[in-house]
BADRENLO-671540 format. One record per residue (C-alpha): residue number from 1; residue in three letters; x, y, z. Coordinates in nm, 4 decimals. Example, Ala and Ser with C-alpha at 12.3 -4.5 7.8 and 13.67 -1.06 7.14 Angstrom:
<mizas>
MIZA  seq  type        px        py        pz
MIZA    1   ala    1.2300   -0.4500    0.7800
MIZA    2   ser    1.3670   -0.1060    0.7140
</mizas>
This chain:
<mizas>
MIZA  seq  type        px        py        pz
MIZA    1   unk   -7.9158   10.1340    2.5187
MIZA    2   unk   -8.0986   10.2897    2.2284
MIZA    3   unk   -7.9603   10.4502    1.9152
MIZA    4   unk   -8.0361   10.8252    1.9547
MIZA    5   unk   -8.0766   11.0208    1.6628
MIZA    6   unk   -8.0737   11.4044    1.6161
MIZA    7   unk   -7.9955   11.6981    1.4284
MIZA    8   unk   -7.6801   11.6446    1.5012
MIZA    9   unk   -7.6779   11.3234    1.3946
MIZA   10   unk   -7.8422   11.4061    1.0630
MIZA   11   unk   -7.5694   11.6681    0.9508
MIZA   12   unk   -7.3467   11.3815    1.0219
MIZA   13   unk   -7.5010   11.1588    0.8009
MIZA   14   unk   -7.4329   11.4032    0.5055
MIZA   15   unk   -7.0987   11.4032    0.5879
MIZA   16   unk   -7.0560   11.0273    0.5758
MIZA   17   unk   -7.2462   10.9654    0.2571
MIZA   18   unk   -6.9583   11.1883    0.0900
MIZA   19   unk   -6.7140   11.0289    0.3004
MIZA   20   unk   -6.8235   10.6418    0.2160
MIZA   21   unk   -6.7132   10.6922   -0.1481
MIZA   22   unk   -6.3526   10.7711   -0.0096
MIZA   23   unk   -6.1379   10.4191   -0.0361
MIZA   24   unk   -6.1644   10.2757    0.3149
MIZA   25   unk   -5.8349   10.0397    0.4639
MIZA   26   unk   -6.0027    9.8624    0.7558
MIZA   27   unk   -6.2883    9.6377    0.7355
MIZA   28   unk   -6.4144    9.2471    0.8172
MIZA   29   unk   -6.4793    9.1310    1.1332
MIZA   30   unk   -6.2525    9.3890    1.2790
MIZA   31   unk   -6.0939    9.6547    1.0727
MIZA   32   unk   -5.8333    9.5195    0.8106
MIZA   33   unk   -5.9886    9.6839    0.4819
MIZA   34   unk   -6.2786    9.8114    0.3327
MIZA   35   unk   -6.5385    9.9221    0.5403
MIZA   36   unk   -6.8469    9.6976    0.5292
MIZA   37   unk   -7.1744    9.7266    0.6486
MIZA   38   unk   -7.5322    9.8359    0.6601
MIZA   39   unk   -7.5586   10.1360    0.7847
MIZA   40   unk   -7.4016   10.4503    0.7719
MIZA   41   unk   -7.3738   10.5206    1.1861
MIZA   42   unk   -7.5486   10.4973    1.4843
MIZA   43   unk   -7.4992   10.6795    1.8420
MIZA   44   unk   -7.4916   10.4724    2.1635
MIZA   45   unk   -7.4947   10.7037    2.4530
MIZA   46   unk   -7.4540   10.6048    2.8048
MIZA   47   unk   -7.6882   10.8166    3.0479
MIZA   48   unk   -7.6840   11.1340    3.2077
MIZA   49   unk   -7.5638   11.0130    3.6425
MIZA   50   unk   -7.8592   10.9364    3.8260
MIZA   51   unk   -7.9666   11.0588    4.1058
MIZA   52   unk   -8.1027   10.9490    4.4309
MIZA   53   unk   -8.4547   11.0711    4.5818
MIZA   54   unk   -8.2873   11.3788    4.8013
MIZA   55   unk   -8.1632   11.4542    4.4463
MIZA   56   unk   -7.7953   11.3703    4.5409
MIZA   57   unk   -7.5907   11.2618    4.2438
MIZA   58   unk   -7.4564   10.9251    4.3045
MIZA   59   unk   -7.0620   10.8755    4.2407
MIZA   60   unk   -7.0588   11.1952    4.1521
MIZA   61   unk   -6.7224   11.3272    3.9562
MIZA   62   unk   -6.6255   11.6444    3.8092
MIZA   63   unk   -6.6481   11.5101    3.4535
MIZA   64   unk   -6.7713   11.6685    3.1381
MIZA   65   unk   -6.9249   11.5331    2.8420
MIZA   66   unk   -6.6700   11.2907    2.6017
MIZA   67   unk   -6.8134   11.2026    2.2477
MIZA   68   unk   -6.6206   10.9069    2.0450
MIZA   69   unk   -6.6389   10.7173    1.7442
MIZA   70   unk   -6.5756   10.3617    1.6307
MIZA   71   unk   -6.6934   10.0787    1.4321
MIZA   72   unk   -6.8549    9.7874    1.5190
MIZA   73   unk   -6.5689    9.5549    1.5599
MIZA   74   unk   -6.3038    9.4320    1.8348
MIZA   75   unk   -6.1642    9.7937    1.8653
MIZA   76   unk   -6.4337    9.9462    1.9579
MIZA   77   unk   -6.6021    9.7268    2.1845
MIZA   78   unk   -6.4642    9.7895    2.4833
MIZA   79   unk   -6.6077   10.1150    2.4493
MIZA   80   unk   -6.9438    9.9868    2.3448
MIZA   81   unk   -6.9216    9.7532    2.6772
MIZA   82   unk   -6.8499   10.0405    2.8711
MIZA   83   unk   -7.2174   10.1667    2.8486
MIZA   84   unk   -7.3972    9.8652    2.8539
MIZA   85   unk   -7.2263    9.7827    3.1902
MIZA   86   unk   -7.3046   10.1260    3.3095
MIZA   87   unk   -6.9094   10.2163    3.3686
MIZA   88   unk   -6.9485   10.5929    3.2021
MIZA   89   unk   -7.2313   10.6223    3.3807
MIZA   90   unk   -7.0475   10.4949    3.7336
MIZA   91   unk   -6.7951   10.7324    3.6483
MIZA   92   unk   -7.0240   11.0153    3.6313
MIZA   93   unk   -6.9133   11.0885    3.2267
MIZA   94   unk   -7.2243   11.1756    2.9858
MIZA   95   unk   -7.0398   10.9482    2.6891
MIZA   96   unk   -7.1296   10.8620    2.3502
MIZA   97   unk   -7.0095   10.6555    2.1182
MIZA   98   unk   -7.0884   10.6995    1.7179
MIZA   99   unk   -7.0623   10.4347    1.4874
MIZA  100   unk   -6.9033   10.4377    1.1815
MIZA  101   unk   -6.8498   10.2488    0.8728
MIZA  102   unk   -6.4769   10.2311    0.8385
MIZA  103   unk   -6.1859   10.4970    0.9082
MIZA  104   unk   -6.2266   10.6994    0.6405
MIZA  105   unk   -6.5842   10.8409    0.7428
MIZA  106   unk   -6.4589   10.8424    1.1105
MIZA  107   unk   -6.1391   11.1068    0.9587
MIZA  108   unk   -6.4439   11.3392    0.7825
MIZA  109   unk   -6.6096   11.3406    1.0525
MIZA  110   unk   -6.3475   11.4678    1.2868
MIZA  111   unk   -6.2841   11.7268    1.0497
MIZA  112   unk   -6.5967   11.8794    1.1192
MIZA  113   unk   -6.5150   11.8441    1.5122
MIZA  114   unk   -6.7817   11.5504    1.5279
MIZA  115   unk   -6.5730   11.3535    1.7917
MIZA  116   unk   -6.2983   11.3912    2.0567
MIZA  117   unk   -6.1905   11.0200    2.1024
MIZA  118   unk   -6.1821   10.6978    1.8478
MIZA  119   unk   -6.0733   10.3228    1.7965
MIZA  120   unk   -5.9749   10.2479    1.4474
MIZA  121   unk   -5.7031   10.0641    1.2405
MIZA  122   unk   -5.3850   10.2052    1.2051
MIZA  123   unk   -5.3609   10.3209    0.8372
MIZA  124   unk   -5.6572   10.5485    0.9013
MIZA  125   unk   -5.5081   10.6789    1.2472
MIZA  126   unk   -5.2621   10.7891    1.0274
MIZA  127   unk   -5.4126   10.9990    0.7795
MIZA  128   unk   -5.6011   11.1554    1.0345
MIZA  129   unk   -5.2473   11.2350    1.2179
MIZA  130   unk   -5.1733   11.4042    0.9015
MIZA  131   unk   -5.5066   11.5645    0.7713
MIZA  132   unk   -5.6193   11.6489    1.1105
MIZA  133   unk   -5.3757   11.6154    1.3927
MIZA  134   unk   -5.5038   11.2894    1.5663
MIZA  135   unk   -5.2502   11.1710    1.8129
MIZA  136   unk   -5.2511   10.7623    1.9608
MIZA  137   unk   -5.2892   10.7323    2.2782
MIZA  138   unk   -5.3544   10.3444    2.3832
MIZA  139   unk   -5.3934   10.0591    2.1667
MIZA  140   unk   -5.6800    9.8333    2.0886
MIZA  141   unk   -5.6767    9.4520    1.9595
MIZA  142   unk   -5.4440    9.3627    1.6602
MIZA  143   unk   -5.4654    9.2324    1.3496
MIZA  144   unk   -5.2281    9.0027    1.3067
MIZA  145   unk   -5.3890    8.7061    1.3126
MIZA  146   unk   -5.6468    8.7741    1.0760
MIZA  147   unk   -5.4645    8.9156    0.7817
MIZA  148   unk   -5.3557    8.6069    0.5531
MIZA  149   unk   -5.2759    8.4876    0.2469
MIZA  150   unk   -5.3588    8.1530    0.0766
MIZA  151   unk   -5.3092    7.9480   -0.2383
MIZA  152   unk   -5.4697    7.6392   -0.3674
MIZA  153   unk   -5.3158    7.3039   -0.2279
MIZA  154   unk   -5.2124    7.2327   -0.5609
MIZA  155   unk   -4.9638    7.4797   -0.5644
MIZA  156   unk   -4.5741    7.4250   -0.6203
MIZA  157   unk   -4.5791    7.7249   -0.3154
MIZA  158   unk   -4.7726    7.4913   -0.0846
MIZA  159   unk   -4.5085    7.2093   -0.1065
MIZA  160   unk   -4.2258    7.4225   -0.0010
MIZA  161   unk   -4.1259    7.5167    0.3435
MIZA  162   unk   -3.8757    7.5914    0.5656
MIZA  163   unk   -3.6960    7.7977    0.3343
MIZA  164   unk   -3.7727    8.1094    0.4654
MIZA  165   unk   -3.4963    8.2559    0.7200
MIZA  166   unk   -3.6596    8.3441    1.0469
MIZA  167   unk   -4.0332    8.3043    0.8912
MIZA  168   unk   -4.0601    7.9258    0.9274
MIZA  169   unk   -4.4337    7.9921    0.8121
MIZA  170   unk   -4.3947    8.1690    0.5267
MIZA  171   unk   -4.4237    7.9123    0.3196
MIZA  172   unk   -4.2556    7.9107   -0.0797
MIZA  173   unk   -3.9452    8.0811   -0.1870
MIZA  174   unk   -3.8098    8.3365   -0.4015
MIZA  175   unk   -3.8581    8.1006   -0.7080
MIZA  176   unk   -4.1772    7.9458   -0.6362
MIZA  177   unk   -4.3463    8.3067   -0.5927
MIZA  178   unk   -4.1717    8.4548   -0.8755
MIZA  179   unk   -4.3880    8.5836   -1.1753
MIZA  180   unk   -4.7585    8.4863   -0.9303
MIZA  181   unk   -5.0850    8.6402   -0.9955
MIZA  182   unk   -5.2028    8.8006   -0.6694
MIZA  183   unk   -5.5222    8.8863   -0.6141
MIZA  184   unk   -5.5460    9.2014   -0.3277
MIZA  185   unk   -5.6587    9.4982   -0.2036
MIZA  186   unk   -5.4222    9.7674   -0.2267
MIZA  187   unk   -5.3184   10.0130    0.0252
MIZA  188   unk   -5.4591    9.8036    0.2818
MIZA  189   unk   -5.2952    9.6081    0.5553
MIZA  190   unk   -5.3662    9.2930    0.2905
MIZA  191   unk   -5.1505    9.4733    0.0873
MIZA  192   unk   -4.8965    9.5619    0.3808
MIZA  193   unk   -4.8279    9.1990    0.4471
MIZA  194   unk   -4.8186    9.1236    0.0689
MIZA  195   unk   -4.5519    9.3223    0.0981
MIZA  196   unk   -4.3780    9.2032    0.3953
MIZA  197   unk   -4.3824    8.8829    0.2708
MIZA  198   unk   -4.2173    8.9357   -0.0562
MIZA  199   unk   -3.9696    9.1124    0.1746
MIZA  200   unk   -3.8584    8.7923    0.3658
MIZA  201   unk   -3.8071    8.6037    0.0036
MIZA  202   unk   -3.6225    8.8909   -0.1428
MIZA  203   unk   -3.8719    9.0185   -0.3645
MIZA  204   unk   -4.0762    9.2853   -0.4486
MIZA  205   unk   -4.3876    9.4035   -0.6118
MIZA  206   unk   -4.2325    9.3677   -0.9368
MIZA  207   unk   -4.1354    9.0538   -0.9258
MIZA  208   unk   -4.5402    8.9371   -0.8731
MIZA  209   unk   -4.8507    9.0482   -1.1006
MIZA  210   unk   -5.0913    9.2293   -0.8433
MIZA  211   unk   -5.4277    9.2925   -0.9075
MIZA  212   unk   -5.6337    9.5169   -0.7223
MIZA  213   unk   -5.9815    9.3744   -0.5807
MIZA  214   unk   -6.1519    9.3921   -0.2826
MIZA  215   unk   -6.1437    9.1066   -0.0028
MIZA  216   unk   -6.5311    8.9683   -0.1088
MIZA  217   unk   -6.4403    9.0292   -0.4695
MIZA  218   unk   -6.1066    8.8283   -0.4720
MIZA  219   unk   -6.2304    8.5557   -0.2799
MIZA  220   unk   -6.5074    8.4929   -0.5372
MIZA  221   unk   -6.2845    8.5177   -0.8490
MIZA  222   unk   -6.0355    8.3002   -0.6658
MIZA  223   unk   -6.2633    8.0245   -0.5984
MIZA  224   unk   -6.3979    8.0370   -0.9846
MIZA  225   unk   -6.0046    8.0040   -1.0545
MIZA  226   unk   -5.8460    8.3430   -1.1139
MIZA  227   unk   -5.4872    8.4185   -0.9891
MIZA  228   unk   -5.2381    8.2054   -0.8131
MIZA  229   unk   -5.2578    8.3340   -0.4429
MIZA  230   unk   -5.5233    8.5349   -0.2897
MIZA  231   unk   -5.4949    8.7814    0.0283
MIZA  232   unk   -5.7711    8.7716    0.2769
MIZA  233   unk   -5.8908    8.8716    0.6250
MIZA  234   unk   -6.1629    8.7445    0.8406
MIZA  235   unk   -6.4537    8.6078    0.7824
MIZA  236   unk   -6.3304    8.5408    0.4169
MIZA  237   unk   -6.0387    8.4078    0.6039
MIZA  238   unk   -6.2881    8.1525    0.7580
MIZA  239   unk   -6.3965    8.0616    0.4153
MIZA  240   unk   -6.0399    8.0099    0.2806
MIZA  241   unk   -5.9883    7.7194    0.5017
MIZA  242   unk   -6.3443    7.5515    0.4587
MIZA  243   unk   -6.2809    7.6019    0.1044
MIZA  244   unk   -5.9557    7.3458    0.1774
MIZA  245   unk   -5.6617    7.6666    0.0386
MIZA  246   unk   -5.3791    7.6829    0.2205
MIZA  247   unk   -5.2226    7.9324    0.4191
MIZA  248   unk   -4.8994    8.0545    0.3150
MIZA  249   unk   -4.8425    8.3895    0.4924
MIZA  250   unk   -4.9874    8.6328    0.7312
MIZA  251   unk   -4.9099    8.9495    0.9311
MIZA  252   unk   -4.8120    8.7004    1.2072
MIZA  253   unk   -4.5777    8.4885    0.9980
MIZA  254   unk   -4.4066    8.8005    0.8770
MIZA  255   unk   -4.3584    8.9502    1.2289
MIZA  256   unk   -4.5587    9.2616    1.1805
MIZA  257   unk   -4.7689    9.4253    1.3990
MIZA  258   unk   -5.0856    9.5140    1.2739
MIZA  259   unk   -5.2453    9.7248    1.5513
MIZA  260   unk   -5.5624    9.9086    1.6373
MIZA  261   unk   -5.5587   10.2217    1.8103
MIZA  262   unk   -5.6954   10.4667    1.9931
MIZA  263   unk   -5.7000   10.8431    1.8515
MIZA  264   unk   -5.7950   11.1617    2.0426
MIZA  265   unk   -5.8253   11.5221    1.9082
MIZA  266   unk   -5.5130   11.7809    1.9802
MIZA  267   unk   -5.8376   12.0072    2.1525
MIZA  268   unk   -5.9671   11.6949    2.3554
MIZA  269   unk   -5.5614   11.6337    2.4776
MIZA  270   unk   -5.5871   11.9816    2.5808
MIZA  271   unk   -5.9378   12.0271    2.6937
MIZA  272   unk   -6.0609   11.6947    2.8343
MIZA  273   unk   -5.7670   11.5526    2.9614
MIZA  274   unk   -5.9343   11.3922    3.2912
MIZA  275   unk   -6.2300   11.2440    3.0582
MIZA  276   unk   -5.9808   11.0874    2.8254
MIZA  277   unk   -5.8105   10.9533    3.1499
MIZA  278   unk   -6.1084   10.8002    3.2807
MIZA  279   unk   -6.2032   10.6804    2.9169
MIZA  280   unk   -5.8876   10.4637    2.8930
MIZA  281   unk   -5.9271   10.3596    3.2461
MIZA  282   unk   -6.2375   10.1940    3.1538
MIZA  283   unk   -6.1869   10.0450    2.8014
MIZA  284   unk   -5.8913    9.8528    2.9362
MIZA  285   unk   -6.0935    9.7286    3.2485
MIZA  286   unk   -6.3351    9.5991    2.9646
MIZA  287   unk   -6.0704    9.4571    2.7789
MIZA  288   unk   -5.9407    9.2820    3.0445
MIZA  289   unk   -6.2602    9.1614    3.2101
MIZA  290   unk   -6.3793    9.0210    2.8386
MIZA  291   unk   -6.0822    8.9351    2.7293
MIZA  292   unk   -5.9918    8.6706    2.9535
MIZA  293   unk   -6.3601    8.5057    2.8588
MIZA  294   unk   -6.3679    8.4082    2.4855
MIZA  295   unk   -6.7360    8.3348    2.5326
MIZA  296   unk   -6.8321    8.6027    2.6805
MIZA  297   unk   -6.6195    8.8089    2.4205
MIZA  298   unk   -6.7489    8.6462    2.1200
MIZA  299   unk   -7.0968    8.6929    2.2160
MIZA  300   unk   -7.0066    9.0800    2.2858
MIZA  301   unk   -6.8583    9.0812    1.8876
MIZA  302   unk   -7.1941    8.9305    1.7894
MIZA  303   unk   -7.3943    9.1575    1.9911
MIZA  304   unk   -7.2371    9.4791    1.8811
MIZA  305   unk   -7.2895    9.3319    1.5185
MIZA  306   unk   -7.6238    9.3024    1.5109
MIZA  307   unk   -7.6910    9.6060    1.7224
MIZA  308   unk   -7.4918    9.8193    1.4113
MIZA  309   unk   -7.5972    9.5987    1.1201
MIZA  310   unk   -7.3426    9.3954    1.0764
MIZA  311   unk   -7.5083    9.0658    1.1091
MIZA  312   unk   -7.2634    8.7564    1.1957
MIZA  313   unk   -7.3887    8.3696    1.3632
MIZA  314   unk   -7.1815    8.3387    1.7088
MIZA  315   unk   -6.9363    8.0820    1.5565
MIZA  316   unk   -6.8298    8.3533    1.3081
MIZA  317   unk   -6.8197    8.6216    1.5996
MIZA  318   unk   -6.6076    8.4063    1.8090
MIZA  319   unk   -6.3946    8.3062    1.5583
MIZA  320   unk   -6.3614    8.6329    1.4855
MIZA  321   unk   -6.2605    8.7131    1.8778
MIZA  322   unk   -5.9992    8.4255    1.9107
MIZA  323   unk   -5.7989    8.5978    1.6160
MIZA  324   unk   -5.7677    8.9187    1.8066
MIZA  325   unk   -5.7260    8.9288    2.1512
MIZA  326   unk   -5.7852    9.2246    2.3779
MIZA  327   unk   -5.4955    9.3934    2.5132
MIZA  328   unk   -5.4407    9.4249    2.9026
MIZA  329   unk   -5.2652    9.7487    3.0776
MIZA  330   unk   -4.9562    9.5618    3.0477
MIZA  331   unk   -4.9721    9.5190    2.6887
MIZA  332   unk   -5.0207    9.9022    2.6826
MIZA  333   unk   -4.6480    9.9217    2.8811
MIZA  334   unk   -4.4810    9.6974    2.5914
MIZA  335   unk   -4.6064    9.8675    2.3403
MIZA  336   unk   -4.4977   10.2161    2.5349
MIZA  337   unk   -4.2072   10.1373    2.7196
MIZA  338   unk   -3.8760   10.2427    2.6106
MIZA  339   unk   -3.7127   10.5840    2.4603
MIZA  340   unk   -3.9139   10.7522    2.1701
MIZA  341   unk   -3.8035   10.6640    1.8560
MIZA  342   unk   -3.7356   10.2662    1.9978
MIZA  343   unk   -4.0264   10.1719    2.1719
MIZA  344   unk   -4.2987    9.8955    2.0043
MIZA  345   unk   -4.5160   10.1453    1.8964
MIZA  346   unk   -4.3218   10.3526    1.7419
MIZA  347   unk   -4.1509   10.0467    1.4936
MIZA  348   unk   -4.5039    9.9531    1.4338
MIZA  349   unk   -4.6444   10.2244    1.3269
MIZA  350   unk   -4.2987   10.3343    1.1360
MIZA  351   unk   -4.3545   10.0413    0.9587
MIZA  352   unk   -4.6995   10.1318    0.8397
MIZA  353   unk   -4.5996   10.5025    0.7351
MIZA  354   unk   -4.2907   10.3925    0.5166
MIZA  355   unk   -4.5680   10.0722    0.3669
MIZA  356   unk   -4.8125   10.3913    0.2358
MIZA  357   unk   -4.4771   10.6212    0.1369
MIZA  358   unk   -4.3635   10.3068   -0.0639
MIZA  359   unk   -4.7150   10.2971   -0.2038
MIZA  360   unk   -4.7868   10.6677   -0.2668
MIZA  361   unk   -5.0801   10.6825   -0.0315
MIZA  362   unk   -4.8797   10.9589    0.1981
MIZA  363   unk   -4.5736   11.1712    0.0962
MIZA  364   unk   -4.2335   11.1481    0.3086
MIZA  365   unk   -4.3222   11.5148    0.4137
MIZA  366   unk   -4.6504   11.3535    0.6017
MIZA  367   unk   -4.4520   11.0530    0.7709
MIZA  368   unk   -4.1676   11.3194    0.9028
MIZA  369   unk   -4.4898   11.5322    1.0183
MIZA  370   unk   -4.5923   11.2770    1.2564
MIZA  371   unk   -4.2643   11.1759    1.3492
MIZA  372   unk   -4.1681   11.4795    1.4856
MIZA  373   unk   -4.5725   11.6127    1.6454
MIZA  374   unk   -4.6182   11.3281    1.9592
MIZA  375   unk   -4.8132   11.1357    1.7268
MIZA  376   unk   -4.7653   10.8390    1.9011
MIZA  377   unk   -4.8934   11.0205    2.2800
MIZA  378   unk   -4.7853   10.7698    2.6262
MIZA  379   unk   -4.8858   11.0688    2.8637
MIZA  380   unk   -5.1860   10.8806    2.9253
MIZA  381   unk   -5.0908   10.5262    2.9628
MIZA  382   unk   -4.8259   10.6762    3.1995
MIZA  383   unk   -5.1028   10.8325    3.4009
MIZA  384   unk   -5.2826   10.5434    3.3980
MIZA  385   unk   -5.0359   10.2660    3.4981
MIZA  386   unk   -4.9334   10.5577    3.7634
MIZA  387   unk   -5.3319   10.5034    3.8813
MIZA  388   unk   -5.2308   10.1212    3.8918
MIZA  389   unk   -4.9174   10.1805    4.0862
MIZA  390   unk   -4.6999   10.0506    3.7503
MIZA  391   unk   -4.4227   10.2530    3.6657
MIZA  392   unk   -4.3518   10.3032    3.2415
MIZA  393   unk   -4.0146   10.3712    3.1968
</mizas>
């Protein structure tokens, strides 16, 4: 499919040159921090239903038009595969998908009523929950294995383990971290499982000297010997353990979830409910149709790479897949299933809001906002395992 660009398109631009400058929290080869890449954003559209000679409209449905956003990572793929194996189009939808840098230009953007639908990190999906009224409704890959945190082998931390109640690798304790220099991005979800894991050895930010620096930046400074422990996420990940560090913690080790989600507009819940339906419908078929073929998926993550400028070999790209798998329709019941206020989703994503109250990145006033607005939407999944014959709760 070719990147189509328009008026439309250009007014968007503006908008994400402003909104670039704004700090970003997701980046890498999926979404974990800073947003990084080449280009501002592209649109991939998938075409208009075609039609036969009689002029009959095959598979014809009584869909509209659905516009959504994304970045070129895991999250957004299945999206992205959607078009290039002509599902919108099978389902009759004229759909579009605009690439983005990272969450922050994706929020702007909705602000000026850009797009109806998006995949993103979490920490962005909620700022736009509380800046613009986003709610979540389906999940994408997570995180969890690609947020980490290393230190050289020579470290007293390295030597320790099995000290850790319930996080057998977390590695250190509360004496061995003590008084650290940590090199991390803050207000990211490096800096989320930072935090966690000072939580499981009974510390705190205090008790560590933090310095803020970008993922690229603090791997360079600590491989020229800066700092005691480093936090990372993929590919710099990849680096770390060519480089010979060792891993000490990650979102995984902690127990955290580090999700990606998908966000839709309160005027596309109430306007475009049926294309929203069918939009889910297909981006977990594609997640479960790659997901069950690494190859396949990591030469998708490459593909979708180099089609947005974000330029990665294969080995990278399917490293990058293996760390975060694509959820099925029965992942979307876990993370759904139960009473509000209990269910998966709504500890994850608790966890995430009271991480940026702690930090000062939202006020308490914005976390009980969401809490109490459907931010966290099942209507859909319920439709959709209803489709499947699966029942939610």
């Amino acid at each position: 499919m070719k990147k189509i660009f328009n008026s439309r398109f250009r007014k968007f631009v503006a908008i994400c040159m402003v909104a670039v400058l704004a700090m970003g929290v997701l980046a890498g080869c999926s979404s974990s921090g800073a947003a990084s890449s080449t280009t501002e954003s592209s649109t991939v559209s998938s075409a208009a239903p075609s039609t036969t000679s009689s002029g009959v409209v095959e598979k014809a449905k009584k869909l509209g038009s659905l516009t959504a956003s994304g970045q070129p990572y895991s999250h957004t793929l299945p999206a992205w595969l959607g078009i290039k194996d002509g599902k919108f189009k099978e389902a009759g939808m004229d759909f579009n998908v605009i690439m983005f840098t990272g969450g922050a230009a994706q929020n702007e953007a909705l602000g000026a009523d850009e797009w109806e639908v998006g995949t993103m990190g979490s920490p962005p999906a909620i700022n736009g929950g509380i800046a613009y009224g986003v709610h979540v409704i389906g999940f994408g890959s997570t995180d969890n294995k690609a947020v980490t945190i290393w230190a050289r082998p020579d470290s007293e931390i390295t030597k320790i383990s099995g000290q850790v109640k319930d996080h057998p690798d977390v590695y250190g304790n509360a004496d061995a971290w003590r008084g650290k220099t940590v090199l991390c991005p803050t207000s990211s979800t490096a800096h989320f499982t930072l935090v966690a894991t000072l939580k499981a050895l009974g510390l705190t930010t205090s008790d560590i000297k933090l310095i803020d620096m970008s993922v690229p930046q603090a791997f360079t400074a600590f491989k020229a010997g800066e700092a005691d422990i480093v936090c990372l996420w993929d590919p710099q990940g990849f680096d770390a353990e060519a480089e010979g560090w060792k891993k000490i913690s990650s979102s995984e080790a902690t127990g955290a979830d580090l999700p990606t989600v998908i966000v839709a507009s309160e005027k596309a819940i109430k306007e475009k409910h049926d294309e929203l339906l069918e939009y889910l419908d297909i981006y977990i078929t594609e997640c479960e149709k790659y997901g069950a073929d690494l190859t396949a998926y990591g030469q998708a993550m490459k593909d979708v790479g180099d089609e947005n400028g974000v330029k990665q070999t294969l080995e990278v790209a399917t490293k990058c897949a293996a760390n975060r798998p694509l959820p099925t329709l029965q992942t979307w019941v876990d993370w759904y299933k139960g009473d509000v206020g209990k269910r998966k989703a709504d500890i994850a994503m608790q966890a995430l809001m009271d991480f940026f109250v702690y930090t000062g990145t939202i006020e308490e006033s914005g976390k009980q906002k969401l809490m109490s607005s459907n931010f966290i939407d099942s209507s859909f999944v319920e439709e959709l395992c209803a489709r499947r014959g699966i029942k939610l709760n």
